[in-house]
Biopython code that builds the backbone (N, CA, C, O; Angstrom):
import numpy as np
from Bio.PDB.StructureBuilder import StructureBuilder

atoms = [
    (1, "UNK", "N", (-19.799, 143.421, 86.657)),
    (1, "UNK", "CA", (-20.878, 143.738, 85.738)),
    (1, "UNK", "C", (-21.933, 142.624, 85.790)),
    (1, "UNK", "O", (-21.646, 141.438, 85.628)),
    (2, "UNK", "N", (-22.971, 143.006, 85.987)),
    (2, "UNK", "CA", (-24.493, 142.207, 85.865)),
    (2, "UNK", "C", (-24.728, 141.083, 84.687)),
    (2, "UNK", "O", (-24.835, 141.824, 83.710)),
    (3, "UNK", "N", (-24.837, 140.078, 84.313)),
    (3, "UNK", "CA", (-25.215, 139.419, 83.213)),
    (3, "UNK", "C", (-26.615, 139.318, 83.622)),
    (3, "UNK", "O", (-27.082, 139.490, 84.748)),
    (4, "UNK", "N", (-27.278, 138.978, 82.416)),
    (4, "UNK", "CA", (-28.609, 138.737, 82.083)),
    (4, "UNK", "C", (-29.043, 136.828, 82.059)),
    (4, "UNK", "O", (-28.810, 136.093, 81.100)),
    (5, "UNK", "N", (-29.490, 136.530, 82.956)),
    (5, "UNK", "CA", (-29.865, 134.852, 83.308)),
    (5, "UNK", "C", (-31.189, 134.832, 82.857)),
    (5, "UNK", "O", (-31.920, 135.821, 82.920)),
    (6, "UNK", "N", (-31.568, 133.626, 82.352)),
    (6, "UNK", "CA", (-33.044, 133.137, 82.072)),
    (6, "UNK", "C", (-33.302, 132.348, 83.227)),
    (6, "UNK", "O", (-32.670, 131.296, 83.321)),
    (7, "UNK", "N", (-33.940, 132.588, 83.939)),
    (7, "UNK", "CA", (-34.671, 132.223, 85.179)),
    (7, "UNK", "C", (-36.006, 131.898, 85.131)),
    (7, "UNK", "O", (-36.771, 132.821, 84.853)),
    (8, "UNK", "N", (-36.589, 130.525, 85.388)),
    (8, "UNK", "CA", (-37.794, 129.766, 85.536)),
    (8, "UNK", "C", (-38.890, 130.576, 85.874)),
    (8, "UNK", "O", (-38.298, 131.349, 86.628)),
    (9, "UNK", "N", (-39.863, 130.903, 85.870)),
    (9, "UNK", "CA", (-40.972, 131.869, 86.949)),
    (9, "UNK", "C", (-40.930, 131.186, 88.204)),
    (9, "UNK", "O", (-40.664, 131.698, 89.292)),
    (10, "UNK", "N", (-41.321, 129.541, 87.885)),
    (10, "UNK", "CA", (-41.651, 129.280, 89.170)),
    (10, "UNK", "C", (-41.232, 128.429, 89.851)),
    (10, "UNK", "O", (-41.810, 127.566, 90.512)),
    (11, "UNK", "N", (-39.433, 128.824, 89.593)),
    (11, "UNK", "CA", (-38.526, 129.091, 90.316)),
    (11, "UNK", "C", (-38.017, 129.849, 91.434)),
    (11, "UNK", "O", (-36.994, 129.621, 92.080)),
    (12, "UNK", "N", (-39.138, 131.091, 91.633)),
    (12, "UNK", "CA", (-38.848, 132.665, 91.796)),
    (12, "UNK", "C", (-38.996, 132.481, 93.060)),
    (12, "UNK", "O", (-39.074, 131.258, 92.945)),
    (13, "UNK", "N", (-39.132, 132.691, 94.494)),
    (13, "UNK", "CA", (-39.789, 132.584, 95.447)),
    (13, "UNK", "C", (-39.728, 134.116, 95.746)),
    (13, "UNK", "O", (-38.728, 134.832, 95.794)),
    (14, "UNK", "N", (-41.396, 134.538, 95.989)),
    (14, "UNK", "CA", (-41.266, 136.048, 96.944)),
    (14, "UNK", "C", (-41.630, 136.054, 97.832)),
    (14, "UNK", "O", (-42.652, 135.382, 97.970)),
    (15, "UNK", "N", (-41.263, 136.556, 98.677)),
    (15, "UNK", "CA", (-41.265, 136.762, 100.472)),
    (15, "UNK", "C", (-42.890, 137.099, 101.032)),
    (15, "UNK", "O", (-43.705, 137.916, 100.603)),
    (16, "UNK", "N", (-42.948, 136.507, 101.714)),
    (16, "UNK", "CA", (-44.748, 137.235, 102.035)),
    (16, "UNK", "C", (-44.557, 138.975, 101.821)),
    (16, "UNK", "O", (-45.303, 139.534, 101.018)),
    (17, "UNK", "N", (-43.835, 139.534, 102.353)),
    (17, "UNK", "CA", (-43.845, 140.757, 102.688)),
    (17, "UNK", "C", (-43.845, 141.693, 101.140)),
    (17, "UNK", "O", (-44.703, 142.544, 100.906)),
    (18, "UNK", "N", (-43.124, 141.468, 100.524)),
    (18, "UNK", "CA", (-43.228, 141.841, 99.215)),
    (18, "UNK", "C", (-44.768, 141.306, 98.397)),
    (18, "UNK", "O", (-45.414, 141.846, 97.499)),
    (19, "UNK", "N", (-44.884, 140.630, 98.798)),
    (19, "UNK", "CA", (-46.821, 140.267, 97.786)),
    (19, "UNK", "C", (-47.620, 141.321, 98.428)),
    (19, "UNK", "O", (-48.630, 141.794, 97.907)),
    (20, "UNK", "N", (-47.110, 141.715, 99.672)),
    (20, "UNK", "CA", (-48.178, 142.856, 100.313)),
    (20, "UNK", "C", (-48.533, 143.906, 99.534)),
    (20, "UNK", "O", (-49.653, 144.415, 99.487)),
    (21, "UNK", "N", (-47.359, 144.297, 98.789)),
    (21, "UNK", "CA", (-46.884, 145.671, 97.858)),
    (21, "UNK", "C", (-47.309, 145.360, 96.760)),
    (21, "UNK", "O", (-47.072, 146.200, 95.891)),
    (22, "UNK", "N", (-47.919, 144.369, 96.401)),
    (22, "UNK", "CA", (-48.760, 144.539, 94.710)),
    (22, "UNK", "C", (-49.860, 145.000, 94.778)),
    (22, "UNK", "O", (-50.753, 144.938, 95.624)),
    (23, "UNK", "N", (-49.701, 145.704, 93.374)),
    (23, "UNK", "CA", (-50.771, 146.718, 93.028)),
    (23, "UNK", "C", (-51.409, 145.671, 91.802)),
    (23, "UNK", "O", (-50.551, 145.654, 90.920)),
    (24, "UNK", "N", (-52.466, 144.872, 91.433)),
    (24, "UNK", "CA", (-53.130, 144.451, 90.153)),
    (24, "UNK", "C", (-53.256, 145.427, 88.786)),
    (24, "UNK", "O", (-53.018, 145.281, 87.587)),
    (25, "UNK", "N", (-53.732, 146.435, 89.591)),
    (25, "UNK", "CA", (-53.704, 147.175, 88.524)),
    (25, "UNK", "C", (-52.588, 147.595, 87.855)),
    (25, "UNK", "O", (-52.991, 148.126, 86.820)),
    (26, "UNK", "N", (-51.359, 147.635, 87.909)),
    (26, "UNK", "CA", (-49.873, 148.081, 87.766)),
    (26, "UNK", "C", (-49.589, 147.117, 87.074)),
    (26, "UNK", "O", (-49.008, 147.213, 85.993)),
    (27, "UNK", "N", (-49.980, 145.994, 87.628)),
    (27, "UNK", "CA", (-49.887, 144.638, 86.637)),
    (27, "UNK", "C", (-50.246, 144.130, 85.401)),
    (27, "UNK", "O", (-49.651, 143.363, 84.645)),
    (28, "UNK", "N", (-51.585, 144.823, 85.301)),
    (28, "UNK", "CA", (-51.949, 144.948, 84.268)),
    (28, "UNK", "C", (-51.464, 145.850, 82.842)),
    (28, "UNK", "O", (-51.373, 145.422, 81.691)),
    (29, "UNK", "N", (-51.184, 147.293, 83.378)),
    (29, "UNK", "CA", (-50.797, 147.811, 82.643)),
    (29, "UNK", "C", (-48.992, 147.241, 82.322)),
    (29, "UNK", "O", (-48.591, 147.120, 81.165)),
    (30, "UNK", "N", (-48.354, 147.035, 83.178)),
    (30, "UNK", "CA", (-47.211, 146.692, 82.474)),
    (30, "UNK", "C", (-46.925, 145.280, 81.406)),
    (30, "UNK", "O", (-46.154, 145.100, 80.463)),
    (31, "UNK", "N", (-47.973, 144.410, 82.092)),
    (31, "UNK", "CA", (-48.335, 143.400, 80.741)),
    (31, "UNK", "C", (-48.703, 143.849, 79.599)),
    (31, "UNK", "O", (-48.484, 143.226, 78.560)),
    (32, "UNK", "N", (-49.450, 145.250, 79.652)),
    (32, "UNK", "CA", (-49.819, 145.253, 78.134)),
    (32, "UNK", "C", (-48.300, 146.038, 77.392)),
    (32, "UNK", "O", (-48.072, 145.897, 76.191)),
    (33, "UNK", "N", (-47.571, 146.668, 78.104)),
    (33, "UNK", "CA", (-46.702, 147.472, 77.599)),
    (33, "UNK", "C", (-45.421, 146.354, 77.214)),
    (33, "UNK", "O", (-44.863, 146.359, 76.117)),
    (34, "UNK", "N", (-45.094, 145.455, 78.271)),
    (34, "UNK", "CA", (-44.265, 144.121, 78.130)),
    (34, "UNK", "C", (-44.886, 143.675, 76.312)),
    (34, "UNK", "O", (-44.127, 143.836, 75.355)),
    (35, "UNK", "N", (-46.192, 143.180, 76.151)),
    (35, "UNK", "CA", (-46.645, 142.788, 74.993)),
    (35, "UNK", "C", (-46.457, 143.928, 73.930)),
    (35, "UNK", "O", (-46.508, 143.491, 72.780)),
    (36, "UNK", "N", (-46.292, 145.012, 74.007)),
    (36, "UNK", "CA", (-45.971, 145.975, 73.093)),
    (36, "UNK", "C", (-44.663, 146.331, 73.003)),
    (36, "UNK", "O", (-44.438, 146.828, 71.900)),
    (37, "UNK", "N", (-43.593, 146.279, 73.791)),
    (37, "UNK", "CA", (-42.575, 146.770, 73.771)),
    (37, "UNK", "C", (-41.864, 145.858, 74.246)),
    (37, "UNK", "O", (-40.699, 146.117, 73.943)),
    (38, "UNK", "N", (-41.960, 144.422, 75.143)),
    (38, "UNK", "CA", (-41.182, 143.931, 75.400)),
    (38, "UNK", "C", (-40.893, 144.247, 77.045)),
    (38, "UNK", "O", (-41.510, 145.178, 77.561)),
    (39, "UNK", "N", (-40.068, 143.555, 77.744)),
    (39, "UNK", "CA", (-39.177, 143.372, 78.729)),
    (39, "UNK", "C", (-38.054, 144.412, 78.599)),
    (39, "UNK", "O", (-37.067, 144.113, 77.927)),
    (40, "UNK", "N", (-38.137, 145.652, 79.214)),
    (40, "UNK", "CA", (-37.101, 146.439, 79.290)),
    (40, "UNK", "C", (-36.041, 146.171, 80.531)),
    (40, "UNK", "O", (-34.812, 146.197, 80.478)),
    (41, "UNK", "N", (-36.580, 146.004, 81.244)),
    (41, "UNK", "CA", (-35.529, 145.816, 82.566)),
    (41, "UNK", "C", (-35.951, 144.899, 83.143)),
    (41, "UNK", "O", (-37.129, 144.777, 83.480)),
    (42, "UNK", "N", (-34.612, 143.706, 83.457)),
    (42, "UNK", "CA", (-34.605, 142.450, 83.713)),
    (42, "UNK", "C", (-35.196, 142.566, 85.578)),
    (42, "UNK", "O", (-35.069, 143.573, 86.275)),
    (43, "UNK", "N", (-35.742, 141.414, 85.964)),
    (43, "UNK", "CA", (-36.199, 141.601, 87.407)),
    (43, "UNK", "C", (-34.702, 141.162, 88.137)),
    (43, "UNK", "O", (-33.811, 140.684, 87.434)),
    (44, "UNK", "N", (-34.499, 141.385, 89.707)),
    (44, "UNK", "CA", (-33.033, 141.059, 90.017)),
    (44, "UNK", "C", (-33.825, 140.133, 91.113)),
    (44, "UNK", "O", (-34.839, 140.546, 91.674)),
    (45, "UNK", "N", (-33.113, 138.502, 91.426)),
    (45, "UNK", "CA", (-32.583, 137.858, 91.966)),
    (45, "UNK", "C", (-31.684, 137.811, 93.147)),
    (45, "UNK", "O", (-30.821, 138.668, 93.338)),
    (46, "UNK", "N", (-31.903, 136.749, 93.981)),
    (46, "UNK", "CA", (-30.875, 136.416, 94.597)),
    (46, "UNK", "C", (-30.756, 134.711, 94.905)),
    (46, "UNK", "O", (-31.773, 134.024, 95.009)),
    (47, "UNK", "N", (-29.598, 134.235, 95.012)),
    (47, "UNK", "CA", (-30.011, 132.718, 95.193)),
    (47, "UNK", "C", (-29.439, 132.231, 96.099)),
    (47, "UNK", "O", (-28.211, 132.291, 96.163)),
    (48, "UNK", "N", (-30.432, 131.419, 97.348)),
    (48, "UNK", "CA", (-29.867, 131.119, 98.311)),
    (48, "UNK", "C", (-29.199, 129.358, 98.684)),
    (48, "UNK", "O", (-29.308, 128.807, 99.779)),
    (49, "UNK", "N", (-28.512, 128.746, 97.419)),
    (49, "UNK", "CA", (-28.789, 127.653, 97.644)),
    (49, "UNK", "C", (-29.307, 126.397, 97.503)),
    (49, "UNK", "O", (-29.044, 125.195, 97.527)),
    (50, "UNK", "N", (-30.446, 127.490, 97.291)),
    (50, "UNK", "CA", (-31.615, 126.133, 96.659)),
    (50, "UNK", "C", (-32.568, 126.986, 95.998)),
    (50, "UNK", "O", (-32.977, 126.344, 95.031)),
    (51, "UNK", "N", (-33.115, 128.096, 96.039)),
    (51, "UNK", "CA", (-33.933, 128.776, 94.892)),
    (51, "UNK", "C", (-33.467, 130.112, 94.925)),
    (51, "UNK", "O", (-32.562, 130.618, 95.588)),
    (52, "UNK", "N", (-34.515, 130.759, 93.806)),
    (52, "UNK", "CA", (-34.027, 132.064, 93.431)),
    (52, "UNK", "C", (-35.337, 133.372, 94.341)),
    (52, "UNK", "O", (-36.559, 133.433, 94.207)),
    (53, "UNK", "N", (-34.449, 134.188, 95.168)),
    (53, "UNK", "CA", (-35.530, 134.952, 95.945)),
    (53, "UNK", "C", (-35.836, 136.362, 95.003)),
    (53, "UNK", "O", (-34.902, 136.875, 94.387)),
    (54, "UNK", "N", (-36.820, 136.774, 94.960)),
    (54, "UNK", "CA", (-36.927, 138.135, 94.500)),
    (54, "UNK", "C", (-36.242, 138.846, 95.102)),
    (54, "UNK", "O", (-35.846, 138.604, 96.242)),
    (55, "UNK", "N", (-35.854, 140.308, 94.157)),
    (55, "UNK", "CA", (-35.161, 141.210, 95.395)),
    (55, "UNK", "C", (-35.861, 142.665, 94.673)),
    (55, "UNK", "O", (-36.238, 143.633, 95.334)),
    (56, "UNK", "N", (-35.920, 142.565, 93.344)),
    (56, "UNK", "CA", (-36.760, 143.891, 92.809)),
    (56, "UNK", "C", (-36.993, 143.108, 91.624)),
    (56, "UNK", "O", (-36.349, 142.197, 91.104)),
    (57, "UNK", "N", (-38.678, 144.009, 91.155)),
    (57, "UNK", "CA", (-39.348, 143.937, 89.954)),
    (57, "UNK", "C", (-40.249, 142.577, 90.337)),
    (57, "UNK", "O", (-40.361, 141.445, 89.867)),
    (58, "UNK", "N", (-40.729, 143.197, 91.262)),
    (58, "UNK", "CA", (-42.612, 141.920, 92.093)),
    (58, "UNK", "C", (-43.336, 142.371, 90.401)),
    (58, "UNK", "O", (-43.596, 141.511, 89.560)),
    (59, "UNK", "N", (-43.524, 143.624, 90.222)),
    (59, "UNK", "CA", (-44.510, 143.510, 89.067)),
    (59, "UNK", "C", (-44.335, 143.221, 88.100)),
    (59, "UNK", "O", (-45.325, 142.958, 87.417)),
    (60, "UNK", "N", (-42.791, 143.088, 87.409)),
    (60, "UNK", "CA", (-42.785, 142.828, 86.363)),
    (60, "UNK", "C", (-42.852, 141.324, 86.681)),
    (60, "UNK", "O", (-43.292, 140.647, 85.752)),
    (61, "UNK", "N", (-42.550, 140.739, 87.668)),
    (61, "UNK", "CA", (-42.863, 139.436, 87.398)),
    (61, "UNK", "C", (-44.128, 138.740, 87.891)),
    (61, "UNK", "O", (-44.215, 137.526, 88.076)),
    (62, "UNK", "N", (-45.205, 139.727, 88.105)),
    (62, "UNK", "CA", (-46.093, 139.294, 88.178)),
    (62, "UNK", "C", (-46.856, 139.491, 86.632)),
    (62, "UNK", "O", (-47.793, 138.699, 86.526)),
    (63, "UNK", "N", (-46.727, 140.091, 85.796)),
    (63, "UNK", "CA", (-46.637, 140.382, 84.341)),
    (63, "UNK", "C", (-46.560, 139.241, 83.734)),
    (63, "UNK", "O", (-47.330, 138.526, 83.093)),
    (64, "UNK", "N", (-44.873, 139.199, 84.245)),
    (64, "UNK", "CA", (-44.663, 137.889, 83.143)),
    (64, "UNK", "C", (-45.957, 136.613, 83.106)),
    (64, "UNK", "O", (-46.475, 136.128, 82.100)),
    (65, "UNK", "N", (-46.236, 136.303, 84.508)),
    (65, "UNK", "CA", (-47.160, 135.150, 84.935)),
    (65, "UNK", "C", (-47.944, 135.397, 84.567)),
    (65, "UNK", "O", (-48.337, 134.312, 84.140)),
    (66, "UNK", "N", (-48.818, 136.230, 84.269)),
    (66, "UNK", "CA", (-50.153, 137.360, 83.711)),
    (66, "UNK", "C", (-50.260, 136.716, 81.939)),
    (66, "UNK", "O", (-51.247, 136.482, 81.242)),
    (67, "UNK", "N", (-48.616, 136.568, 81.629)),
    (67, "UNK", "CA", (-48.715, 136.710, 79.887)),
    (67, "UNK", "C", (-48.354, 135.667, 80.051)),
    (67, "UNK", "O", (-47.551, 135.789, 79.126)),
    (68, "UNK", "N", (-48.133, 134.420, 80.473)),
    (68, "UNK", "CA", (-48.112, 133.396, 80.528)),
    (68, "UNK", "C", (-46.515, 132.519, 80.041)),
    (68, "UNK", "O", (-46.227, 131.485, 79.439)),
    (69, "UNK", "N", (-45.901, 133.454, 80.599)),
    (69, "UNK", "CA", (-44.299, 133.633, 80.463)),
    (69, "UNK", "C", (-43.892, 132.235, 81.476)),
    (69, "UNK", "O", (-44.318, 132.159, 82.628)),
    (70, "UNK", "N", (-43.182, 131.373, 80.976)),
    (70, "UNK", "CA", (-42.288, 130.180, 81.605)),
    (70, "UNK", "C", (-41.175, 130.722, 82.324)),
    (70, "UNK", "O", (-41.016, 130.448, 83.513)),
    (71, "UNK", "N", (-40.316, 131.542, 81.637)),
    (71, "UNK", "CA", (-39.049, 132.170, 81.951)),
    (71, "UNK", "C", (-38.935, 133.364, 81.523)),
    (71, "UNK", "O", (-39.330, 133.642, 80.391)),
    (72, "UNK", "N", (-38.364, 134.319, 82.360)),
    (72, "UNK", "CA", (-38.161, 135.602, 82.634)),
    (72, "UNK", "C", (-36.448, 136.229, 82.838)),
    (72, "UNK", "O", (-35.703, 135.516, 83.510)),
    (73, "UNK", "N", (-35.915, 137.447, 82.298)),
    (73, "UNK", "CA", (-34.800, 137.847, 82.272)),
    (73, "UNK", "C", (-34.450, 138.157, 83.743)),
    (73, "UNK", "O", (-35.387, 138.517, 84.455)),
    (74, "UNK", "N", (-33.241, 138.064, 84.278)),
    (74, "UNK", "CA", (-33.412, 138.289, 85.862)),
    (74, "UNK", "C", (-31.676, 138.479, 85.530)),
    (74, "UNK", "O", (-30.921, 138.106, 84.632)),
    (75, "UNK", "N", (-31.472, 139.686, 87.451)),
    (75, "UNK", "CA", (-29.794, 139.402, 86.684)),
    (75, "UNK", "C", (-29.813, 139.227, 88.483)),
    (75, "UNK", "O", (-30.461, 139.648, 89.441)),
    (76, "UNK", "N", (-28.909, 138.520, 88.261)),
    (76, "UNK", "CA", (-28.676, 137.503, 89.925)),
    (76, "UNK", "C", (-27.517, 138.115, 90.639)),
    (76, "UNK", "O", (-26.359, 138.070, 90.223)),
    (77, "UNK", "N", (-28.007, 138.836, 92.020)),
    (77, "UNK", "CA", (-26.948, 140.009, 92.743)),
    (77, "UNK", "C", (-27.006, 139.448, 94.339)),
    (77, "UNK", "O", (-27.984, 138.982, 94.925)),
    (78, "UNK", "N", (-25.728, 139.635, 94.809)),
    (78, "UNK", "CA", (-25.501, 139.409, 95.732)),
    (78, "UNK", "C", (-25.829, 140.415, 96.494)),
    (78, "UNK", "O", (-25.113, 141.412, 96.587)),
    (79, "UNK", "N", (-27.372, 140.216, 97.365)),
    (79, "UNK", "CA", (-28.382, 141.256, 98.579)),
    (79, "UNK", "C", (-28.783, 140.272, 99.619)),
    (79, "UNK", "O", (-29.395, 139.212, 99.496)),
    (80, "UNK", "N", (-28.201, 140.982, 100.886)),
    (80, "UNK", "CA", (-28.516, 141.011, 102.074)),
    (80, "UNK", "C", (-29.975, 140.974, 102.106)),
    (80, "UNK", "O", (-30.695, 141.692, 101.412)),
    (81, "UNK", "N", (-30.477, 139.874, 103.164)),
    (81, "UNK", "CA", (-31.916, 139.639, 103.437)),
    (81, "UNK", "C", (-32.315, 140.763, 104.003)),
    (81, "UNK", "O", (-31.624, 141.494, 104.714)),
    (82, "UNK", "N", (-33.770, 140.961, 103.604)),
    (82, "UNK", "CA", (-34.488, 141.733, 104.138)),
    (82, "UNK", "C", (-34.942, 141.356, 105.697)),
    (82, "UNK", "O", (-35.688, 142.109, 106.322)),
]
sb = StructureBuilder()
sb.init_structure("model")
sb.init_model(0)
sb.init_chain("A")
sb.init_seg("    ")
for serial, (resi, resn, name, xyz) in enumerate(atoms, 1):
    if name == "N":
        sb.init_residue(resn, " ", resi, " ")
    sb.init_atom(name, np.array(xyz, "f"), 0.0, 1.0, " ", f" {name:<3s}", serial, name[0])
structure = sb.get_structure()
């Protein structure tokens, strides 16, 4: 079962290839909904060692950085590199 970790933002490292796939605008709107409703689903992690790689939820954590979020809910899973 998944636990829920508080994870640094910029801690996070994302892959070039994944920044390709942001949308700003997506970003925007889920910041305002994050500020209205909160963080529904934690972003997932992976850690290789020495930092924590994205593996899903680029927008919500581009959100968080947007709202000026330090630390973000993340649940840390063991995934094969892309």
């Amino acid at each position: 079962m998944l636990r829920v970790q508080k994870v640094k933002v910029d801690d996070i490292y994302v892959p070039t290839a994944r920044k390709k796939t942001l949308h700003p605008e997506t970003v925007r709107h889920l910041a305002e909904d994050i500020l209205e409703n909160g963080m529904k689903t934690p972003i997932q992690v992976r850690h290789d060692g020495k930092r924590h790689i994205l593996v899903e939820g680029l927008h919500r954590l581009e959100a968080a950085k947007w709202l000026g979020e330090t630390v973000i809910d993340a649940y840390l899973v063991q995934a094969k590199r892309h």
